[in-house]
GUBA-416163 format. One record per atom (N, C-alpha, C, O): residue number from 1; residue in one letter; atom name; x, y, z. Coordinates in steps of 0.05 Angstrom, whole numbers. Example, Ala and Ser with C-alpha at 12.3 -4.5 7.8 and 13.67 -1.06 7.14 Angstrom:
GUBA-416163
    i  aa  at      c1      c2      c3
    1   a   N     264    -114     156
    1   a  CA     246     -90     156
    1   a   C     264     -66     156
    1   a   O     285     -66     169
    2   s   N     257     -45     142
    2   s  CA     273     -21     143
    2   s   C     258       1     157
    2   s   O     268      23     161
This chain:
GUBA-416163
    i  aa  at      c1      c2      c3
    1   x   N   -1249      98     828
    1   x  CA   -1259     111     852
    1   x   C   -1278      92     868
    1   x   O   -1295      80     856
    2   x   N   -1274      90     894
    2   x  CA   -1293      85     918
    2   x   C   -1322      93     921
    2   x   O   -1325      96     945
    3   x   N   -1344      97     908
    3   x  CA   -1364     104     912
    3   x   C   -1388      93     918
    3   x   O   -1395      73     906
    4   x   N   -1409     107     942
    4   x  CA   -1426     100     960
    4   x   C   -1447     115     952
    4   x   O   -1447     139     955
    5   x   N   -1473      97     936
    5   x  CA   -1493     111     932
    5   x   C   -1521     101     952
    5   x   O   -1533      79     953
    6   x   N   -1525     130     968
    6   x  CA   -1527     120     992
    6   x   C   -1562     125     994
    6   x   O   -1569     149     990
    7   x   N   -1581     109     998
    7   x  CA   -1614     106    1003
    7   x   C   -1620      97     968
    7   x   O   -1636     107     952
    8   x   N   -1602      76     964
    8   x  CA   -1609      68     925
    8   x   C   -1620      34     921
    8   x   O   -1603      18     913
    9   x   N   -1645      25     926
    9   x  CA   -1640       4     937
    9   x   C   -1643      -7     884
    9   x   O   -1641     -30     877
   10   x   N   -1646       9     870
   10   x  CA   -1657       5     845
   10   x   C   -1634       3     828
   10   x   O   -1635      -6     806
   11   x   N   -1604      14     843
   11   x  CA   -1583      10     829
   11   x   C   -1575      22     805
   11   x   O   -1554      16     795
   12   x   N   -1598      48     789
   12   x  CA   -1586      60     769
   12   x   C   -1561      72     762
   12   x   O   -1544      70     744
   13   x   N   -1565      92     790
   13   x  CA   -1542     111     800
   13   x   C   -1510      84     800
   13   x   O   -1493      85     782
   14   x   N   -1509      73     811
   14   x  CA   -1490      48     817
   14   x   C   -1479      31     800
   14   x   O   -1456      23     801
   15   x   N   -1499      24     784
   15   x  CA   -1504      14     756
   15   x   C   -1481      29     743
   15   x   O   -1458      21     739
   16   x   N   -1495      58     735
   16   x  CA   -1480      78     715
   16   x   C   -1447      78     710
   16   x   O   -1433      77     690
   17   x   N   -1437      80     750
   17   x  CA   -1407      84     754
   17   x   C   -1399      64     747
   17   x   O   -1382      68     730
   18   x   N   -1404      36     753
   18   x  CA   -1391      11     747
   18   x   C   -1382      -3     717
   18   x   O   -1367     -20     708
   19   x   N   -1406      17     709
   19   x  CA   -1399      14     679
   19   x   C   -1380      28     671
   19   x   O   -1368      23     650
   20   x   N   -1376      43     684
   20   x  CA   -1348      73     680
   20   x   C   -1320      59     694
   20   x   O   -1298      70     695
   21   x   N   -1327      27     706
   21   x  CA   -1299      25     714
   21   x   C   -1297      34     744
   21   x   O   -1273      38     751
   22   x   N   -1314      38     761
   22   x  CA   -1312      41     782
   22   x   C   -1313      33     806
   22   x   O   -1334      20     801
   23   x   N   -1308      28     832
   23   x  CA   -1324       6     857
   23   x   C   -1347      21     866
   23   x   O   -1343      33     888
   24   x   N   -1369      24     856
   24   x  CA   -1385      31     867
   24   x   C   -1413      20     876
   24   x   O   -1427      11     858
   25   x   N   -1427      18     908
   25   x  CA   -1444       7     923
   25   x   C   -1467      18     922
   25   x   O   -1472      42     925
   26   x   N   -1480       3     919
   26   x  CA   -1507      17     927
   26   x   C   -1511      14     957
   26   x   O   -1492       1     966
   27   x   N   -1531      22     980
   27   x  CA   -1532      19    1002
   27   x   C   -1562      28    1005
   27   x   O   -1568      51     998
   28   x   N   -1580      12    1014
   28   x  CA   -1615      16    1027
   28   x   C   -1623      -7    1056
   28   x   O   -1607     -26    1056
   29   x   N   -1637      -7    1071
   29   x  CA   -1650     -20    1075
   29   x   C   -1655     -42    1069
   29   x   O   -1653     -63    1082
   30   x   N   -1665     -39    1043
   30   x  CA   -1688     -56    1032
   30   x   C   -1667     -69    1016
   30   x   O   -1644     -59    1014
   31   x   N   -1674     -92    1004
   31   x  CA   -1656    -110     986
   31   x   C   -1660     -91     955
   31   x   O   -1677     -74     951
   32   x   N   -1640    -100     937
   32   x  CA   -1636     -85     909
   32   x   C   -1662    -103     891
   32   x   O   -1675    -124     892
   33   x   N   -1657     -77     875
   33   x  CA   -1683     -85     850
   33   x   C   -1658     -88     828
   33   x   O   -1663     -99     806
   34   x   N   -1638     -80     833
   34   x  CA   -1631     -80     805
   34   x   C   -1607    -100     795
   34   x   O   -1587     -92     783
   35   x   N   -1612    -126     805
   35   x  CA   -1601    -149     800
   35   x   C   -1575    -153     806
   35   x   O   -1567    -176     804
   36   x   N   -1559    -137     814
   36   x  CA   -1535    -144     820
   36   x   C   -1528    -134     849
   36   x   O   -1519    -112     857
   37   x   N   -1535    -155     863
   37   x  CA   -1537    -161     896
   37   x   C   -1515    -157     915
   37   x   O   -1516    -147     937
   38   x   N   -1484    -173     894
   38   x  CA   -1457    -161     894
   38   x   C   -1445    -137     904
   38   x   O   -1427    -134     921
   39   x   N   -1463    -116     885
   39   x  CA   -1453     -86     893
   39   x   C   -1473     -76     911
   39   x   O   -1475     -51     910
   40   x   N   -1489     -86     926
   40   x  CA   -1517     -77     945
   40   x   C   -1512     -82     970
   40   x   O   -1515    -104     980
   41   x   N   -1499     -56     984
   41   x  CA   -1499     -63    1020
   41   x   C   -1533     -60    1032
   41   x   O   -1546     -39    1032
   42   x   N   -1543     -89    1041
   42   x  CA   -1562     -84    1054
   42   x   C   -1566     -79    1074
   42   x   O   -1576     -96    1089
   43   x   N   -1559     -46    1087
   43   x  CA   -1560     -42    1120
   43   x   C   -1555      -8    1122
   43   x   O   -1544       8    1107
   44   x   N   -1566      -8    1141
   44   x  CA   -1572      28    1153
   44   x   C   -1547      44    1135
   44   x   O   -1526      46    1146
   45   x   N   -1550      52    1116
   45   x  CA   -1531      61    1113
   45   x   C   -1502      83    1130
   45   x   O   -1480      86    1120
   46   x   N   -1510      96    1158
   46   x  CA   -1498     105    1174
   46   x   C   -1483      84    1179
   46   x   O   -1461      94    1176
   47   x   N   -1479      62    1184
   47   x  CA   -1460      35    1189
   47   x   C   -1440      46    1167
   47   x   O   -1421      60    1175
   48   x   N   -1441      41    1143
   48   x  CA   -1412      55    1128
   48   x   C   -1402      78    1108
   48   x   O   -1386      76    1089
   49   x   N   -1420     105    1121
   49   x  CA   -1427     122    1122
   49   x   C   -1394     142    1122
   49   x   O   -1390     164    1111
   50   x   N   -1379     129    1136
   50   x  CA   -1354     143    1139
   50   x   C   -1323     129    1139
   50   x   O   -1300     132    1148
   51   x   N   -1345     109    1120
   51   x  CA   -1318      89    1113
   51   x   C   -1301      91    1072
   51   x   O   -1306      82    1049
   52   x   N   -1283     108    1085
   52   x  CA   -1266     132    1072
   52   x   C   -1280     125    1036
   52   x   O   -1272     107    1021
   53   x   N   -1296     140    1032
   53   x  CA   -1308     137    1007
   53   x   C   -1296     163     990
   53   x   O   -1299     187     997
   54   x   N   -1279     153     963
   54   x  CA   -1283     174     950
   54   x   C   -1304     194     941
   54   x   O   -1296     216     934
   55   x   N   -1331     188     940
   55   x  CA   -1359     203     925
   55   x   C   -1385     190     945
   55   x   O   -1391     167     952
   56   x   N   -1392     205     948
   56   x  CA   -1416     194     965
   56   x   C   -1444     205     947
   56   x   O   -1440     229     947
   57   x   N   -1464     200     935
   57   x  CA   -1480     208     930
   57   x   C   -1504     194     938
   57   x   O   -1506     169     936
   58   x   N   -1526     216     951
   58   x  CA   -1536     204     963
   58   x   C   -1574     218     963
   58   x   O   -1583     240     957
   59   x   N   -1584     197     970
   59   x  CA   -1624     202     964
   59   x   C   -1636     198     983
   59   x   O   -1654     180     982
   60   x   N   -1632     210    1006
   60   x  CA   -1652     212    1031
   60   x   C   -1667     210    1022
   60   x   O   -1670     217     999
   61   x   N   -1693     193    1047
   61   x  CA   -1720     200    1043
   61   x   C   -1734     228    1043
   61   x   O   -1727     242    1062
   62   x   N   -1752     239    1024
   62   x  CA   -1766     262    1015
   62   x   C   -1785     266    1024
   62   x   O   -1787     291    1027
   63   x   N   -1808     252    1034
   63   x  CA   -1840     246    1039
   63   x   C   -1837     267    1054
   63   x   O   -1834     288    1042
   64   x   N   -1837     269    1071
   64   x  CA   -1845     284    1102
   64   x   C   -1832     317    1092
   64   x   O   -1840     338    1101
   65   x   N   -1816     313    1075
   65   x  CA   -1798     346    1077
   65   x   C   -1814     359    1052
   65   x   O   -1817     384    1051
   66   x   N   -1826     339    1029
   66   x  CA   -1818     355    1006
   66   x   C   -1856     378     998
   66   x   O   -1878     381    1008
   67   x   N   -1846     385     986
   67   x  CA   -1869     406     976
   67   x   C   -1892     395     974
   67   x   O   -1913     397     986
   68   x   N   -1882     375     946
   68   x  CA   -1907     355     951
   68   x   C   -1939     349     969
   68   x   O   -1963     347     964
   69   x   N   -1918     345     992
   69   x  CA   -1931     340    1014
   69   x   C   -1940     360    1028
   69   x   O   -1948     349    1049
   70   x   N   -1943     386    1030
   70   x  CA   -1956     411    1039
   70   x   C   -1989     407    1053
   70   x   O   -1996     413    1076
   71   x   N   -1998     399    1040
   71   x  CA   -2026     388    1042
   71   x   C   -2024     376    1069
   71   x   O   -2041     387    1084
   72   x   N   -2012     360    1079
   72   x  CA   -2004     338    1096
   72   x   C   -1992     352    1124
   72   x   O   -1996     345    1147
   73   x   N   -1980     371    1116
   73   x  CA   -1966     390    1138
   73   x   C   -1990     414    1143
   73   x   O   -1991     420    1167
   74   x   N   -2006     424    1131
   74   x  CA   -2019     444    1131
   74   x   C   -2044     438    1118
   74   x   O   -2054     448    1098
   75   x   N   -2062     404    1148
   75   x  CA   -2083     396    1138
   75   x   C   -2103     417    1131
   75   x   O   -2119     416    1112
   76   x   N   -2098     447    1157
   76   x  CA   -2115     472    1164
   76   x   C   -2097     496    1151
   76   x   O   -2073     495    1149
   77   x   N   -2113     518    1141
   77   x  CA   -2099     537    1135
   77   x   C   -2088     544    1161
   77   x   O   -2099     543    1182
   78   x   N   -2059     552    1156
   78   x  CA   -2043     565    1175
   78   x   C   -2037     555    1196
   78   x   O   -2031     566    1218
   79   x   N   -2042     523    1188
   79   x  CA   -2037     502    1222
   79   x   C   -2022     482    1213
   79   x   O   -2029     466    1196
   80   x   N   -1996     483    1227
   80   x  CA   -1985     451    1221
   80   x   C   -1988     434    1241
   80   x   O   -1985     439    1265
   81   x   N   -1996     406    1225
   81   x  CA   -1992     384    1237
   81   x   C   -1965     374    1254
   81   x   O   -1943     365    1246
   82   x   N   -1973     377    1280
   82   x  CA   -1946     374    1294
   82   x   C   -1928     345    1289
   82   x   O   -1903     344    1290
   83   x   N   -1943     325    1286
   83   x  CA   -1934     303    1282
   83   x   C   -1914     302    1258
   83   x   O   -1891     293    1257
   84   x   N   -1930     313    1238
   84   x  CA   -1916     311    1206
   84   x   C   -1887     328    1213
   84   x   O   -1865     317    1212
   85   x   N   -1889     353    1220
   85   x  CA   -1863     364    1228
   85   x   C   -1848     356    1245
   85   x   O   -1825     365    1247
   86   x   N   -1856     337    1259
   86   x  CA   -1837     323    1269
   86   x   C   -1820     302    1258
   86   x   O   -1796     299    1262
   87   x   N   -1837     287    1243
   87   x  CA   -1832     267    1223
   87   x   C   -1811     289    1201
   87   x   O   -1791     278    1192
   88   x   N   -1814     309    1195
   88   x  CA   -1801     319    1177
   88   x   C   -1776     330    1183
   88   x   O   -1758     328    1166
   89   x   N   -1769     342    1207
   89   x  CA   -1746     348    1221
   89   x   C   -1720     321    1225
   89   x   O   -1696     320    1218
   90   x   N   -1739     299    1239
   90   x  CA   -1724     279    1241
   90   x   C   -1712     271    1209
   90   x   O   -1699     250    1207
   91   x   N   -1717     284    1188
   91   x  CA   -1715     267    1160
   91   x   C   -1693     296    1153
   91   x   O   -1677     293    1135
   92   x   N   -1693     324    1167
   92   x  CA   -1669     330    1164
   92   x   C   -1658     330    1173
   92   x   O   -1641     346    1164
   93   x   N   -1648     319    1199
   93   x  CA   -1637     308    1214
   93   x   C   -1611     283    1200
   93   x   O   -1587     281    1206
   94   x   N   -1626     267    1181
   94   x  CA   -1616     247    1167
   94   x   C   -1604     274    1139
   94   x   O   -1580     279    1134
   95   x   N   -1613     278    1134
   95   x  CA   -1600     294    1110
   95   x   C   -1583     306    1116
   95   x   O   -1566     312    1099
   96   x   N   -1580     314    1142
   96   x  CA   -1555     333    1140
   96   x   C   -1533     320    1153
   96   x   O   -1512     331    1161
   97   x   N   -1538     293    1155
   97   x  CA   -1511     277    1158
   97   x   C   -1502     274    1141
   97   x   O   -1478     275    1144
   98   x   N   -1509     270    1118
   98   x  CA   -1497     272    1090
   98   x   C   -1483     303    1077
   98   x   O   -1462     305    1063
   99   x   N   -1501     326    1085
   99   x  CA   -1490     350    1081
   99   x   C   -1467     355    1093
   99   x   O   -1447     364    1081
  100   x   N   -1467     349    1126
  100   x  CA   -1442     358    1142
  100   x   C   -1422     342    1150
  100   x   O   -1407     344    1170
  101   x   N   -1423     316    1124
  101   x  CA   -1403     294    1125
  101   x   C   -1371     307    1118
  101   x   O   -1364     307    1094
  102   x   N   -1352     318    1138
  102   x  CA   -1325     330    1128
  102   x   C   -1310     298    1120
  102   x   O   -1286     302    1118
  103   x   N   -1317     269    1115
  103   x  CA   -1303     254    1123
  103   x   C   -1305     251    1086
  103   x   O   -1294     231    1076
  104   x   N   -1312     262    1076
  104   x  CA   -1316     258    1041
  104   x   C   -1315     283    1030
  104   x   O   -1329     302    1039
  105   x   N   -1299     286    1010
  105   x  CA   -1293     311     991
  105   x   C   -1309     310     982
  105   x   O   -1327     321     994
  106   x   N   -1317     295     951
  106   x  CA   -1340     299     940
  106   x   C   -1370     282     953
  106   x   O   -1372     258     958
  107   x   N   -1386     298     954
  107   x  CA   -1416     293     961
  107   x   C   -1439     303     941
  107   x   O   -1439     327     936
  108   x   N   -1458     288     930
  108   x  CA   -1483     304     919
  108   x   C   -1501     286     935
  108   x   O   -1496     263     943
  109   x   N   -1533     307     937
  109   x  CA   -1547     298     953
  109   x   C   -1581     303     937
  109   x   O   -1594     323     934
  110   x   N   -1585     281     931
  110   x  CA   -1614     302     909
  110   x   C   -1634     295     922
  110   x   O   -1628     275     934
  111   x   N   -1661     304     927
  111   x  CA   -1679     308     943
  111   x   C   -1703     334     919
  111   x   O   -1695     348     901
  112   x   N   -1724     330     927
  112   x  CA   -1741     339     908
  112   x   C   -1741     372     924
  112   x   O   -1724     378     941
  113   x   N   -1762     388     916
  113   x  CA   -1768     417     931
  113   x   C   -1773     409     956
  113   x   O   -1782     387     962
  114   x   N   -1766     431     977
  114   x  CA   -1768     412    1000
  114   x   C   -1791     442    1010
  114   x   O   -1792     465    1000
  115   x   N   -1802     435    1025
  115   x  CA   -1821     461    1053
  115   x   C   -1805     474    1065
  115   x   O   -1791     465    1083
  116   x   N   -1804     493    1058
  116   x  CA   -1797     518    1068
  116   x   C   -1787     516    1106
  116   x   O   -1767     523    1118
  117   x   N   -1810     503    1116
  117   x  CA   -1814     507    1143
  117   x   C   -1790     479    1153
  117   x   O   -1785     472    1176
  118   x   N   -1780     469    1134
  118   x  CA   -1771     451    1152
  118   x   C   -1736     456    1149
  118   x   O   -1721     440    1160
  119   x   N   -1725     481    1132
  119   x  CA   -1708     498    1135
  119   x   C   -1675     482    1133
  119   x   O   -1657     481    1149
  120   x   N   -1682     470    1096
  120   x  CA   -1658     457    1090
  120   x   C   -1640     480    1075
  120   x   O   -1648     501    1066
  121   x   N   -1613     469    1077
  121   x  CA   -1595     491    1061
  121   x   C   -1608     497    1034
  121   x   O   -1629     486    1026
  122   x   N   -1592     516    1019
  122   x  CA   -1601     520     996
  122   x   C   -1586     503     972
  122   x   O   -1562     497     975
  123   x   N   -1601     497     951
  123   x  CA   -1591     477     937
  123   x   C   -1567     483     917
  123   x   O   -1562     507     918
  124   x   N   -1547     468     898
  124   x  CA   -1531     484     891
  124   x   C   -1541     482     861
  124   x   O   -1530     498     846
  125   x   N   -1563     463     847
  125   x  CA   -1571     464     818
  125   x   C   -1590     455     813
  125   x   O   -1590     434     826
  126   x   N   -1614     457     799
  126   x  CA   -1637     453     808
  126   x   C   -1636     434     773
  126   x   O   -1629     446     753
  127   x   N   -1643     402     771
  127   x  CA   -1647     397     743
  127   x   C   -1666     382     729
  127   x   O   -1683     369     742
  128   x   N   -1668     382     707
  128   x  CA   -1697     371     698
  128   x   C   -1690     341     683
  128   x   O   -1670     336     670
  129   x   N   -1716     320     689
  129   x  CA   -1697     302     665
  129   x   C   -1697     305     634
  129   x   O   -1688     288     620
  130   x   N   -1708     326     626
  130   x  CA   -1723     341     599
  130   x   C   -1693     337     587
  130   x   O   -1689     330     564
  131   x   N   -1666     343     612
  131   x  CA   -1648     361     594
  131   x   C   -1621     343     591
  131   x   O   -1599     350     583
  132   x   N   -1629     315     601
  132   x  CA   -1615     300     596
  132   x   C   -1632     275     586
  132   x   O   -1633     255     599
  133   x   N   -1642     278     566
  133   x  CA   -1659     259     547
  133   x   C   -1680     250     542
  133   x   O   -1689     243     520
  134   x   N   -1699     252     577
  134   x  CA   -1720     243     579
  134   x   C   -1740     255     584
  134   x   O   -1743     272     602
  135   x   N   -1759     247     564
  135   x  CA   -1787     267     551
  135   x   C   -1810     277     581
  135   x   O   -1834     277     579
  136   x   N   -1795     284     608
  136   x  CA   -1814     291     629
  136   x   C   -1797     306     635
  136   x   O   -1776     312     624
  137   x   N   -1812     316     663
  137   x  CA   -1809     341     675
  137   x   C   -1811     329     701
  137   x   O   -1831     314     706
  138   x   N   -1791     334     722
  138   x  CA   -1793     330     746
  138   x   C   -1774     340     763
  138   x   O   -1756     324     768
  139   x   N   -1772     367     778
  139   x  CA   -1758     387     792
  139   x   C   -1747     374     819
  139   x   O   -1757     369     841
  140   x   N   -1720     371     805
  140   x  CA   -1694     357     823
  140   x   C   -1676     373     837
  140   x   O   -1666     390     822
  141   x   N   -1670     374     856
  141   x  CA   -1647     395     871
  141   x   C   -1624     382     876
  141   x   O   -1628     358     879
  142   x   N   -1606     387     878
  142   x  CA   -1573     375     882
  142   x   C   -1563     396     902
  142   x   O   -1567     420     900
  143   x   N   -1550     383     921
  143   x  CA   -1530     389     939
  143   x   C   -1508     380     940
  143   x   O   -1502     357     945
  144   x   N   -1490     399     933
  144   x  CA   -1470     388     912
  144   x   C   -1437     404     931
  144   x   O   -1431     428     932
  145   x   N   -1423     381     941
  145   x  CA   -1393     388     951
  145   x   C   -1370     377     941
  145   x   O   -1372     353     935
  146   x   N   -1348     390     936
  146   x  CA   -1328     389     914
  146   x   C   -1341     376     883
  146   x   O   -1327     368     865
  147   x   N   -1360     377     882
  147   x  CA   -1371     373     848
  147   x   C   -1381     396     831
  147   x   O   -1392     417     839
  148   x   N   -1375     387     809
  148   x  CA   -1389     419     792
  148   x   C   -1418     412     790
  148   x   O   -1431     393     796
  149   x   N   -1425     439     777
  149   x  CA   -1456     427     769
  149   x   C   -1460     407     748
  149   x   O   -1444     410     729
  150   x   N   -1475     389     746
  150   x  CA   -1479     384     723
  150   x   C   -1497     389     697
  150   x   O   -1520     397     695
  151   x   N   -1481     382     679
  151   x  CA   -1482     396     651
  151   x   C   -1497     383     631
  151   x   O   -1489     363     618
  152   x   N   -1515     394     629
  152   x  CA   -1544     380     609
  152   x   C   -1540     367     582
  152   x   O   -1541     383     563
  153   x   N   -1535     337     574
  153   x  CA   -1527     323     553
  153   x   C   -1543     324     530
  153   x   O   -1534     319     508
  154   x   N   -1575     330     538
  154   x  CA   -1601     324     512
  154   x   C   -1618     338     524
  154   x   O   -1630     332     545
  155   x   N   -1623     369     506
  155   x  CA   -1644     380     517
  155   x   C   -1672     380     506
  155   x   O   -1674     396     488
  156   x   N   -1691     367     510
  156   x  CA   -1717     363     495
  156   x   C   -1736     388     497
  156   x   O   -1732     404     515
  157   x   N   -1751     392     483
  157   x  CA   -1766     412     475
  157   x   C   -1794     409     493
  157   x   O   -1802     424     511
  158   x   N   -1808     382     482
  158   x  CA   -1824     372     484
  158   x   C   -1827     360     512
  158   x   O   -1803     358     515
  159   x   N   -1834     353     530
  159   x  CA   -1847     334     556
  159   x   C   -1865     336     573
  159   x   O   -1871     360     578
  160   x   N   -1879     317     584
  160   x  CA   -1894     316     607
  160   x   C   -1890     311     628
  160   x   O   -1873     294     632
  161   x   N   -1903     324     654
  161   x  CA   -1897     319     673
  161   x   C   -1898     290     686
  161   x   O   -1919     276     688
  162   x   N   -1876     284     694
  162   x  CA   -1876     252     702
  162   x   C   -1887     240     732
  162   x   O   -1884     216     739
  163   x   N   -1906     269     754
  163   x  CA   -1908     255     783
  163   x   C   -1936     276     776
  163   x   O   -1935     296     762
  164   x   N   -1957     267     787
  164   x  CA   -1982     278     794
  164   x   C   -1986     302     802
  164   x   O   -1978     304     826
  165   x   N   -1998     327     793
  165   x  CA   -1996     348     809
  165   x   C   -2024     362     813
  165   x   O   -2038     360     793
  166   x   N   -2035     375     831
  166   x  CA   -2060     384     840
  166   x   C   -2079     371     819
  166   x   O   -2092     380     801
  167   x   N   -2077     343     829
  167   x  CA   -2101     319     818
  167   x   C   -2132     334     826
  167   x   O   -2149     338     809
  168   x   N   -2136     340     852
  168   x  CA   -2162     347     866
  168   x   C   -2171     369     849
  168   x   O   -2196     372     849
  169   x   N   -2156     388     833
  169   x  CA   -2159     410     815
  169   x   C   -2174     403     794
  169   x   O   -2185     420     780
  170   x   N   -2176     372     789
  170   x  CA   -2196     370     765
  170   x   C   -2229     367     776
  170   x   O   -2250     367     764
  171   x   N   -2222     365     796
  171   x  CA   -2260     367     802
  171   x   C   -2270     387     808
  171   x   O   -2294     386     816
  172   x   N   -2254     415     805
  172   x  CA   -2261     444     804
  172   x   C   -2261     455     782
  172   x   O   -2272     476     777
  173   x   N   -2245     438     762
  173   x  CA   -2250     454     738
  173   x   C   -2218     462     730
  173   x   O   -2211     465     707
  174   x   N   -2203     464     750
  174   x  CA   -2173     475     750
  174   x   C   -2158     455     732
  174   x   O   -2166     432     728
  175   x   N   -2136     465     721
  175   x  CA   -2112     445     710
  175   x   C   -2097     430     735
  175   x   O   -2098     438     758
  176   x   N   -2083     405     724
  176   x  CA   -2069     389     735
  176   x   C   -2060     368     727
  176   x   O   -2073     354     711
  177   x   N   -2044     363     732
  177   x  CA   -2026     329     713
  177   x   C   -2036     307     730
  177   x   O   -2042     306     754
  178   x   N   -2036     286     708
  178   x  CA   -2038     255     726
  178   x   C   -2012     244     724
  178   x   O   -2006     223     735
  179   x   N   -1998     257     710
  179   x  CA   -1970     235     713
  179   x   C   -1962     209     706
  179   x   O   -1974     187     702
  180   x   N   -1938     216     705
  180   x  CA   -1936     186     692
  180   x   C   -1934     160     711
  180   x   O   -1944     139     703
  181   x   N   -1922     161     731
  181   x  CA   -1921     140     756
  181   x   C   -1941     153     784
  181   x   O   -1947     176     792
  182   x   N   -1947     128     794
  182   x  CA   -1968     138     814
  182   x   C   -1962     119     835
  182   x   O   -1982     107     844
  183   x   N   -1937     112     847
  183   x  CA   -1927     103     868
  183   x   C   -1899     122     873
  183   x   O   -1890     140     860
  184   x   N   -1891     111     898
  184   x  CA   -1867     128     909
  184   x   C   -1841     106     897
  184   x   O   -1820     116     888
  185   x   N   -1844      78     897
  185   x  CA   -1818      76     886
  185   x   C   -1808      80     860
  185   x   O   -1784      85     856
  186   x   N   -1827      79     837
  186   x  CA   -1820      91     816
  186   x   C   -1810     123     809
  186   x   O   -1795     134     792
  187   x   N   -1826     132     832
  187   x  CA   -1825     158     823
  187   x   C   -1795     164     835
  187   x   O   -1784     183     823
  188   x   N   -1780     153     853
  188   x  CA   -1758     155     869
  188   x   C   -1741     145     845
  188   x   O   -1725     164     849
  189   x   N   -1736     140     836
  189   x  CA   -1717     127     821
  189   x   C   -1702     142     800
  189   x   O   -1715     161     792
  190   x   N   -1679     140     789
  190   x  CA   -1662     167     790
  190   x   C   -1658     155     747
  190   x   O   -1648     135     737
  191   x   N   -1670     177     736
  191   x  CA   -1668     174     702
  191   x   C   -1639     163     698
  191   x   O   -1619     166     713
  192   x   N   -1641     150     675
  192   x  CA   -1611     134     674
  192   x   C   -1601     157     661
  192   x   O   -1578     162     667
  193   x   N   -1613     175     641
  193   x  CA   -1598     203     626
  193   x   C   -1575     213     655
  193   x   O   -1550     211     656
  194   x   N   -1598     223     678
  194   x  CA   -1570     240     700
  194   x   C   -1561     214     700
  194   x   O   -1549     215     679
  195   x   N   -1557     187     710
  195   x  CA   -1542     177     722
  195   x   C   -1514     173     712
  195   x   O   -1492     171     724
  196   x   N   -1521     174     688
  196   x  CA   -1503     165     661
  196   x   C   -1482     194     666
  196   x   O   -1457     192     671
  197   x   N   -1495     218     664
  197   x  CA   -1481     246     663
  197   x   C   -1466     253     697
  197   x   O   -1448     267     707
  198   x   N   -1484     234     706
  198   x  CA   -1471     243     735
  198   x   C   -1438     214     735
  198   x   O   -1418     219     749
  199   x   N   -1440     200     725
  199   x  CA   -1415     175     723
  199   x   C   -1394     194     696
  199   x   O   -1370     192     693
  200   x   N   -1405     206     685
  200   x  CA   -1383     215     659
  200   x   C   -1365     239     669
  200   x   O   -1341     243     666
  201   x   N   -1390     256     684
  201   x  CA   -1380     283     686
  201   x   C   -1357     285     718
  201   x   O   -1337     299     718
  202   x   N   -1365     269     743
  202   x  CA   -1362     265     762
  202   x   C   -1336     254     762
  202   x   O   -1317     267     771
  203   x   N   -1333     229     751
  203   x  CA   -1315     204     759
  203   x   C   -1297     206     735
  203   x   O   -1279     189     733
């Protein structure tokens, strides 16, 4: 199979298929982290976006849309920052070129919880990396066309949350995680458990 893994500049996802025997690209911006330069289109990915790909899977940017970021959209109670929603619209704007791509049968699209207000479709499986091997917790959504859901290989009992959550909660006294990564490109980066499950079960 033909496959385009599309905003991946770390190559897990890409990685996974090729090992399965597959042609599959990574495509970012930014140059690859993950050593093999070969399978790394460095450029807008809309440039080959509808150049007849069997599987497209794909990781828009999240910042501006995702829950996360609430704080950011709603510096004031009950006031959004017009700028940030703007910034956030234009980012589904980009997402749903990937959703309303008819030029590809199969499509998945993962993206974290997104804000309510910025009024993305609904997701088709929501997954943890707990349940495919790895000892954290981090709430993944899939948008998922001609693919099934996927099906959990290692379910752990035990994990921690792996991204920071109501940090400012510890100087009140409240609970909150510090997490295990505390930048955005790590935290972007897709567990080799799904990647592995998404190349077995998919392709």
């Amino acid at each position: 199979m033909k496959i385009l893994v599309a905003c991946e500049e770390s190559q897990v996802v890409c990685k996974a298929f090729r090992n399965k025997g597959h042609e599959a690209y990574s495509c970012d911006v930014l140059p690859c982290s993950g050593g093999r330069p070969e399978w790394h289109l460095q450029e807008d990915v809309l440039m080959v976006l509808y150049n007849n790909w069997d599987m497209i899977i794909a990781f828009p940017p999240c910042t501006y849309m995702c829950k996360a970021g609430a704080r950011f959209m709603y510096p004031e109670a009950g006031k959004i920052d017009g700028d940030r929603l703007r910034m956030a619209m234009d980012a589904r704007e980009f997402f749903m070129l990937f959703y309303a791509n008819d030029a590809c049968d199969r499509i998945c699209i993962e993206n974290p919880t997104p804000l309510k207000v910025v009024g993305l479709p609904e997701p088709t499986q929501i997954i943890q990396p707990y349940q495919f091997g790895h000892p954290y917790s981090k709430r993944t959504l899939l948008w998922l066309k001609g693919l099934p859901p996927l099906v959990p290989t290692c379910i752990l009992n035990k994990f921690t949350p792996f991204l920071p959550s109501n940090t400012g909660g510890f100087s009140r006294g409240m609970g909150g995680s510090r997490g295990v990564v505390h930048n955005a490109k790590d935290a972007s980066k897709t567990f080799p458990g799904i990647a592995l499950a998404m190349a077995e079960q998919w392709a």
